[in-house]
LOGULO-931231 format. One record per residue: x negated, y, z negated of N, C-alpha, C, O, CB in turn; residue in three letters. Coordinates in steps of 0.05 Angstrom, whole numbers, plus 5000, padded with zeros to 4 digits. Atoms other than C-alpha are relative to their C-alpha. Last residue first. Glycine has a CB too. Layout:
<recs>
XYZXYZXYZXYZXYZALA
...
</recs>
This chain:
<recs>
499449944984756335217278497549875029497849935053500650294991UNK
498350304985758635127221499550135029501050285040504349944990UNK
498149944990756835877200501049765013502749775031499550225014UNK
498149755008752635757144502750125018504750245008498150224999UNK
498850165022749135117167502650234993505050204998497549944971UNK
498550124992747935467236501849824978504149724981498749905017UNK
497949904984744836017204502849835018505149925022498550135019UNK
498149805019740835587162501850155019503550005028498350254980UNK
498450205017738635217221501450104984503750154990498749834986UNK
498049974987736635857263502049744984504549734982499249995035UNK
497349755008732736047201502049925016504249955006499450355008UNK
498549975018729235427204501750134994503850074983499350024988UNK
498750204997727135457279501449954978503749894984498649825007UNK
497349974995725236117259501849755008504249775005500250195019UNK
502050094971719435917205503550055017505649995006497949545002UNK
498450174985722436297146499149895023498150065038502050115006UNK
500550335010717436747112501549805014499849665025500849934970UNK
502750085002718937327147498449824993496449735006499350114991UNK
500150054966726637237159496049994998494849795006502050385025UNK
500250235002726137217082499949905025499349675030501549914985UNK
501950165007722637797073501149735004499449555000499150054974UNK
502749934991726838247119497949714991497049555007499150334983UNK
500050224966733137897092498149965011497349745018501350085025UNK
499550265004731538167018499749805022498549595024502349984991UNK
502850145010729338827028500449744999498449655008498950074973UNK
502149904991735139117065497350054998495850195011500550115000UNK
500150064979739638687034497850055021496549885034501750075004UNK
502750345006738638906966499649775027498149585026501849714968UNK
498050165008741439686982497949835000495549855005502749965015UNK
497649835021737640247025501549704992502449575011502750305020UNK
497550194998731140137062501950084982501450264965499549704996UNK
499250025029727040727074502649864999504949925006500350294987UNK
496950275015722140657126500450134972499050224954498649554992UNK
498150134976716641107152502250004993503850194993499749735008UNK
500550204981715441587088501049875025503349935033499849864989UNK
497750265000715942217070497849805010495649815020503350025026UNK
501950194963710042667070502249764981502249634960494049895007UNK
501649754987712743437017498849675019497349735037497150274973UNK
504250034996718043087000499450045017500450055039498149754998UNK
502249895019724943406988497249864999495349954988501149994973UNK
499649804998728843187044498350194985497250394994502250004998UNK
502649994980727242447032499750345003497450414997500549805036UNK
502649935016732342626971496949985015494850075008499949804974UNK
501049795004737442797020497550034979496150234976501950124994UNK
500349754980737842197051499950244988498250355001502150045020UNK
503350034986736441716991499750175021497550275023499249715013UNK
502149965030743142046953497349985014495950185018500349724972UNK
499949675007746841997016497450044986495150094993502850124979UNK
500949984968745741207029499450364992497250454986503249895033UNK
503650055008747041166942498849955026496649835023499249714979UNK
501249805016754141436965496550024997494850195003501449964972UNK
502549804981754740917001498550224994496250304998500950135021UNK
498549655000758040546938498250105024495750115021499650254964UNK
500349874979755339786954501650245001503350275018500449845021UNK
501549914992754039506884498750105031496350135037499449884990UNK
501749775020759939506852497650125009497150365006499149884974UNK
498349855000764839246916497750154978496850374985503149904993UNK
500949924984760038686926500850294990498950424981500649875024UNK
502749885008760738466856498850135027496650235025497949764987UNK
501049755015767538476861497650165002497050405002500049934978UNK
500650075033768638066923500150244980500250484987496949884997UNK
498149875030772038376977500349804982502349704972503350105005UNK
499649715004766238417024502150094976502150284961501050105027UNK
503149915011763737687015500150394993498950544978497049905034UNK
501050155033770437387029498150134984498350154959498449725002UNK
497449885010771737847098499850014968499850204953502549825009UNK
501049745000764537677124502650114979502150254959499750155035UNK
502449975025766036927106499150324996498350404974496849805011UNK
499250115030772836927135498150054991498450224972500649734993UNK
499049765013769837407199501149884969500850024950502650145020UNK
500449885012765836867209501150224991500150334971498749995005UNK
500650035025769736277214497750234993496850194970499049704995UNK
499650015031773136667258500049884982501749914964501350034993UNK
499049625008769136977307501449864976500749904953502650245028UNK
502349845011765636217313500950274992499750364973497850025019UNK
500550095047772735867314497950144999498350314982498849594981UNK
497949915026773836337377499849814978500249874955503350025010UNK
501249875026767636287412502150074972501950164949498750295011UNK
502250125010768735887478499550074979497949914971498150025011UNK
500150035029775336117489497849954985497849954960501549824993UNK
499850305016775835857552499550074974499049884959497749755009UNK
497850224982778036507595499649714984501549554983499149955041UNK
499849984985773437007542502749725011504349604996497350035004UNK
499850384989776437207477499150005029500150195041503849855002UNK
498150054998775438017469499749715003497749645015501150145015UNK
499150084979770238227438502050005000503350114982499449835008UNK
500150315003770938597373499749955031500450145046503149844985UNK
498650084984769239347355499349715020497149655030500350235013UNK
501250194981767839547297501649815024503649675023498749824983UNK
501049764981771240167261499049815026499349875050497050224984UNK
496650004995774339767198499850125027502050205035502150214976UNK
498950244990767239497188502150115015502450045039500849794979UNK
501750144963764340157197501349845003502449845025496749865005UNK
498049994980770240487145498449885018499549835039501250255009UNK
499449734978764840497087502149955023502249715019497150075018UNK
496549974999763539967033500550265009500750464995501749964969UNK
499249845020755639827044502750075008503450085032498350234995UNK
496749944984751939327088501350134973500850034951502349645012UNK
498650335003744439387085503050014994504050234999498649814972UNK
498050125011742140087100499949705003498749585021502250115009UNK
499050244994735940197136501150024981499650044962498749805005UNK
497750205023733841017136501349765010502549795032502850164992UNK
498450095004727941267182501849824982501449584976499749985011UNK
500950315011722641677187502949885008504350015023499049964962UNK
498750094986720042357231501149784977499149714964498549935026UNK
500550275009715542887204502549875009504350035014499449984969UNK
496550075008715543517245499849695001499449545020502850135025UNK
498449995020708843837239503449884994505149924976499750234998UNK
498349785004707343927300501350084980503150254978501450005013UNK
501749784991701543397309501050284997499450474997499449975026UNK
501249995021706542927277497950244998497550394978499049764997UNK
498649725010711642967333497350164984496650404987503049944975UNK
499949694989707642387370501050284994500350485007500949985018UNK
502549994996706041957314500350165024499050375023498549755000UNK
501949915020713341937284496650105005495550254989500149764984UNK
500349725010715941977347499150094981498050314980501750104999UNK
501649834990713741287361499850295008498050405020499749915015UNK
502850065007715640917300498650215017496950365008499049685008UNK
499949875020722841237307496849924991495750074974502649934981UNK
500749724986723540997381499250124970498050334976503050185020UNK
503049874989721440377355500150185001498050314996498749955021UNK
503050085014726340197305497350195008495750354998499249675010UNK
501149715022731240597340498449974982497350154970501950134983UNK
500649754989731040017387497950314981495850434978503150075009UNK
503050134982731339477344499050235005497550364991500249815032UNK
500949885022738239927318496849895003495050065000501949914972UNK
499649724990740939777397498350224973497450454977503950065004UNK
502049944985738439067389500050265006498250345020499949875019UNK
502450025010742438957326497950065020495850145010499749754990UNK
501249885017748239217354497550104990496550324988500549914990UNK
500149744983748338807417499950254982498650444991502750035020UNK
502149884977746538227385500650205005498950344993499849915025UNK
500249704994751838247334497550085008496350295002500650164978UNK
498249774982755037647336499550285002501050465010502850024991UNK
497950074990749837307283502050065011503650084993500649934992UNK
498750205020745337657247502550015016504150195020500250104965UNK
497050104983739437947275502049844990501449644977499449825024UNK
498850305002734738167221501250025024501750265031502149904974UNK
502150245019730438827220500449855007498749775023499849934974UNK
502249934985735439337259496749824992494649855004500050324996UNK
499350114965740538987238498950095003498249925020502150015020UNK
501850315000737839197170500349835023498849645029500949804978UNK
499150165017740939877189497949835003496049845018502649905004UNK
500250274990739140527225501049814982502249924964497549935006UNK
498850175014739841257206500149705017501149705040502650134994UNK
499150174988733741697237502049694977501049534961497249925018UNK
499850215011731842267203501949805014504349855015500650054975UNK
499050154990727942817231500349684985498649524978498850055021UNK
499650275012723943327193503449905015505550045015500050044959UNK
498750044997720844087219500749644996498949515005500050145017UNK
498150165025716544467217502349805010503049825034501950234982UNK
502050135014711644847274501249834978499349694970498150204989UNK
501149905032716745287279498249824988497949794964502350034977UNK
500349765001716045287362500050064966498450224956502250135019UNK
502450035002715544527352499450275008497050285015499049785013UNK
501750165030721944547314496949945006495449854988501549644992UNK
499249725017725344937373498849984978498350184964502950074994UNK
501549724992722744487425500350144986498850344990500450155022UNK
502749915010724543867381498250205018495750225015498549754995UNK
502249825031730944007374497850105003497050324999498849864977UNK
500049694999734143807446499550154969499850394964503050095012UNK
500649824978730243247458501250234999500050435007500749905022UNK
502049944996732342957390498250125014496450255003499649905000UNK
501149805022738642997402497550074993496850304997500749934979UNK
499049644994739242717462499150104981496950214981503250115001UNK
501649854976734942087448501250255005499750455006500049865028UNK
502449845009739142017384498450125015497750365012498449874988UNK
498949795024745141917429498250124981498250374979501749874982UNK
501149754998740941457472501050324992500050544997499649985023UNK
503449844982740041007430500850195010500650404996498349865028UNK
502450105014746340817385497550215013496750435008499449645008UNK
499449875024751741207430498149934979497250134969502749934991UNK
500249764993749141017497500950174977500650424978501550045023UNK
503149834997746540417480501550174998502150184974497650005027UNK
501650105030753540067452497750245005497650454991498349594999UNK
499049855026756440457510499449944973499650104955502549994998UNK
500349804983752839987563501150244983499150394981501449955027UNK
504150105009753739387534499750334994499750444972496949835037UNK
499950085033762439577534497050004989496350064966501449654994UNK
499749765003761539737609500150034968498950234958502550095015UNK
501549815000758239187623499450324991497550474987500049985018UNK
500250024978763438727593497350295004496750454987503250005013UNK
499849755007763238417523499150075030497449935040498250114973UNK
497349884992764837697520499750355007501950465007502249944973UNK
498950164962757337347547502450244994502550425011501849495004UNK
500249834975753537807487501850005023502450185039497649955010UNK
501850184987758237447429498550225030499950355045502149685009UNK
499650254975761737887388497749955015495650085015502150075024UNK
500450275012761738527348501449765008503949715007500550024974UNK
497950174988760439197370498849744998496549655001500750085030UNK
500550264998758339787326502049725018504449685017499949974972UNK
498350174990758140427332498749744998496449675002500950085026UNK
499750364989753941007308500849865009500549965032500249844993UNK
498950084979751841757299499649755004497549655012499350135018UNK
498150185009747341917242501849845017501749605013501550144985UNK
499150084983741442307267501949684996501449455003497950035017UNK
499550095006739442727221501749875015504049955015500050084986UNK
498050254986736543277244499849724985497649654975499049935033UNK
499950295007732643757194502449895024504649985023501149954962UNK
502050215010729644427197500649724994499149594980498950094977UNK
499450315009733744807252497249814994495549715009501849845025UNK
502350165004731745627263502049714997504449754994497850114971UNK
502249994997735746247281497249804992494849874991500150184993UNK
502450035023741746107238497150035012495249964997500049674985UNK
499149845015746946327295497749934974496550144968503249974996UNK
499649785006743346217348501350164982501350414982500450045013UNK
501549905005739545627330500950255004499650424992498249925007UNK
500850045035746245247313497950275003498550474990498049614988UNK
498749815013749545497383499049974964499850114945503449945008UNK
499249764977744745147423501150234983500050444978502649895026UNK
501649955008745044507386498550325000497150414982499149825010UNK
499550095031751344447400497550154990497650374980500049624991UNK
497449775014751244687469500350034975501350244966502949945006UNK
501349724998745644237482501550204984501150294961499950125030UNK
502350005009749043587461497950294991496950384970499049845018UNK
499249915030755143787486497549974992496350194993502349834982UNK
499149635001751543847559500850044972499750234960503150115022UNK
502149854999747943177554500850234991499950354971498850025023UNK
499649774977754642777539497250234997497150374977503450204992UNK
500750194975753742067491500050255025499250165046502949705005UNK
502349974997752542477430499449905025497149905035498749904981UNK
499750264995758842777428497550015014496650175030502549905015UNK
502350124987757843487389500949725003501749604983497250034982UNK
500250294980763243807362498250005015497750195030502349935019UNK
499849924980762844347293500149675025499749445018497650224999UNK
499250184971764144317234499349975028501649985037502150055006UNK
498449944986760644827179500149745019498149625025499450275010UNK
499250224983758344707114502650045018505050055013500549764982UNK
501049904965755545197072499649855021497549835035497550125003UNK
502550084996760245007016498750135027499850245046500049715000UNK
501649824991765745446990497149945001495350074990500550204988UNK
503450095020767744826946499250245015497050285004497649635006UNK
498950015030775544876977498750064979499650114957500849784993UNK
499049795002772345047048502250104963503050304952501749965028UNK
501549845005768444427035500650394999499350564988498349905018UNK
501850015020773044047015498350155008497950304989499049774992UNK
499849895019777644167075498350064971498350284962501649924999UNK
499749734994772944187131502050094971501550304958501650065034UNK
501849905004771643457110499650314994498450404975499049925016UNK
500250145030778743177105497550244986497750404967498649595002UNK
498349835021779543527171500249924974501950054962502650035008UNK
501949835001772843197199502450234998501850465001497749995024UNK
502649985013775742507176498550324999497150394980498049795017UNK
500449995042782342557189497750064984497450184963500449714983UNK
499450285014780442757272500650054961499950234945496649785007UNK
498050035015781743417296501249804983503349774970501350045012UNK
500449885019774443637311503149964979503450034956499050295011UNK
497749835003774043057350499950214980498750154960502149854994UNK
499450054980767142777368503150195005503750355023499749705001UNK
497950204994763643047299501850085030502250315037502350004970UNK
498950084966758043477284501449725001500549504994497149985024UNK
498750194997756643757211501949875027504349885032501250054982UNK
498450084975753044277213499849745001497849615007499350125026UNK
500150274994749344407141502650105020504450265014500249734972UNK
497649904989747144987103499949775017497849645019500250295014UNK
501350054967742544587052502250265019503850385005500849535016UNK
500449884979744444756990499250175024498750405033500450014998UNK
502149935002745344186953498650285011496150285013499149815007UNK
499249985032753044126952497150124991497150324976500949664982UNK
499449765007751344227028500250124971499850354963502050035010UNK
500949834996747243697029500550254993499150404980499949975016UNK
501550035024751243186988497650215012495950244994499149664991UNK
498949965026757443337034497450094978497350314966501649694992UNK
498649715002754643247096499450184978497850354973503049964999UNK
502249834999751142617078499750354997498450514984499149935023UNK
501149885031757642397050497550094999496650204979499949794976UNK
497949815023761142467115499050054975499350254962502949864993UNK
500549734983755142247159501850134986501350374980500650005033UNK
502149895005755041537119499850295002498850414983498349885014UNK
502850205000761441367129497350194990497350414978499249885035UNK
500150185012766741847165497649944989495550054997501049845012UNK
497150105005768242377207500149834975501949884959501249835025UNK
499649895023760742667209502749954988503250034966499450275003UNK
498450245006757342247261500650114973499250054954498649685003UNK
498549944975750942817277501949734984500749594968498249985038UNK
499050225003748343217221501649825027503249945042501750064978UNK
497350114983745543837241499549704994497449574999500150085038UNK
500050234998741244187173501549915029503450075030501149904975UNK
497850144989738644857165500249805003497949705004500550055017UNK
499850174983735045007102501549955018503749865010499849864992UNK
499949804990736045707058498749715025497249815042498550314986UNK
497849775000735545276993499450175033497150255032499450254969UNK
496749914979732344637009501950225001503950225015502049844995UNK
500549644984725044736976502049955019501850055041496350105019UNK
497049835005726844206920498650285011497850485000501550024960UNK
501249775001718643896920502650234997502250464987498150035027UNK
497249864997720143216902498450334993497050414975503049874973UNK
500149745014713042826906502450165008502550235032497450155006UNK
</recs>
């Protein structure tokens, strides 16, 4: 049920340079949401690209820096939203990274920053809202995740277990917030034409090499598959936006909201699939 009671809404967005978090931004404020838009640099292309259009559109979309991996910005951020708008009805907890390669090449410190920007990056945020959202009794939380968070798919354990994660944590705030009124869900994309790929970050080769035809016979097939046509028509992100702000307007979202044909498709077939099969297929597919 679309209820369009966003006028005079605050929003903090977090991962606003690019991707998803840039056109969420965008399609809020156009809507309007008033919307903080939190990004790591404030001088990066992305969140001067941003600052311009909206200052061009006299949207109610302001910049500001929040890094999700630092307690203190976190606060501070958050901090300075409720004092100047006196209330925050929606987080949106966009903020990502991705790292891609085998668990063995990636060093502790590399694991270890996957979480801390995935997980517990929302964990901040979240902790510092929901005292102020369970003082207004209101309040809606949206957790961006992927189909990696469903499937595992090949070199990107550490990804996929970090969106796992936000699986749960997003199951079990949903039923603890709930009592306060602040509904909780989460968005699964399936892979869409955004800067992530161009953003991901690779092992490195270990001392024998063990993995290098596997990185690249898959990056050929990942590469192939992305700049097809038909990929190209039917992954605009845009239609990621579009489903985030329209959860925005119902009056009892739901859990889950998958986004694209991926994000229904794999699910069911990893479900049906006995996994000993799947790991076959996977191995058919990547020679491997």
């Amino acid at each position: 049920m679309l209820l369009h009671m966003n006028v005079n809404k605050i929003a903090l967005i977090t991962g606003c340079s690019s991707g998803f978090g840039y056109l969420i931004a965008l399609k809020f404020a156009r809507n309007g949401i008033t919307t903080f838009a939190s990004v790591r640099n404030l001088n990066s292309e992305g969140a001067l690209q941003l600052k311009g259009i909206a200052d061009k559109e006299n949207l109610p979309l302001e910049i500001i820096k929040i890094d999700v991996t630092n307690d203190e910005s976190v606060k501070k951020g958050v901090e300075y939203i409720i004092q100047k708008s006196k209330r925050l009805d929606i987080l949106i907890n966009n903020a990502g990274v991705g790292y891609y390669g085998p668990v063995e090449e990636f060093s502790m410190e590399e694991i270890q920053s996957q979480y801390d920007i995935n997980v517990l990056g929302a964990i901040r945020t979240v902790k510092a809202v929901t005292p102020f959202m369970r003082r207004q009794k209101k309040g809606l939380i949206i957790n961006v995740s992927s189909v990696a968070g469903l499937v595992t798919f090949p070199l990107y354990g550490l990804y996929s277990s970090s969106k796992y994660a936000l699986e749960a944590l997003t199951e079990a705030l949903a039923f603890e917030l709930k009592p306060f009124e602040i509904k909780v869900c989460i968005v699964e994309p399936g892979s869409f034409d955004t800067k992530f790929r161009n953003n991901v970050k690779i092992s490195s080769d270990n001392p024998e090499k063990s993995y290098t035809a596997l990185k690249s016979k898959f990056i050929s097939k990942y590469e192939s598959a992305h700049n097809s046509k038909i990929y190209r028509k039917f992954k605009n992100p845009q239609a990621v936006a579009d489903l985030t702000y329209s959860i925005t307007n119902q009056q009892n979202p739901k859990l889950r909201y998958p986004a694209g044909a991926e994000a229904y498709l794999f699910p069911i077939l990893k479900k049906f699939i006995p996994d000993n099969l799947w790991l076959k297929l996977l191995s058919f597919l990547y020679e491997w």
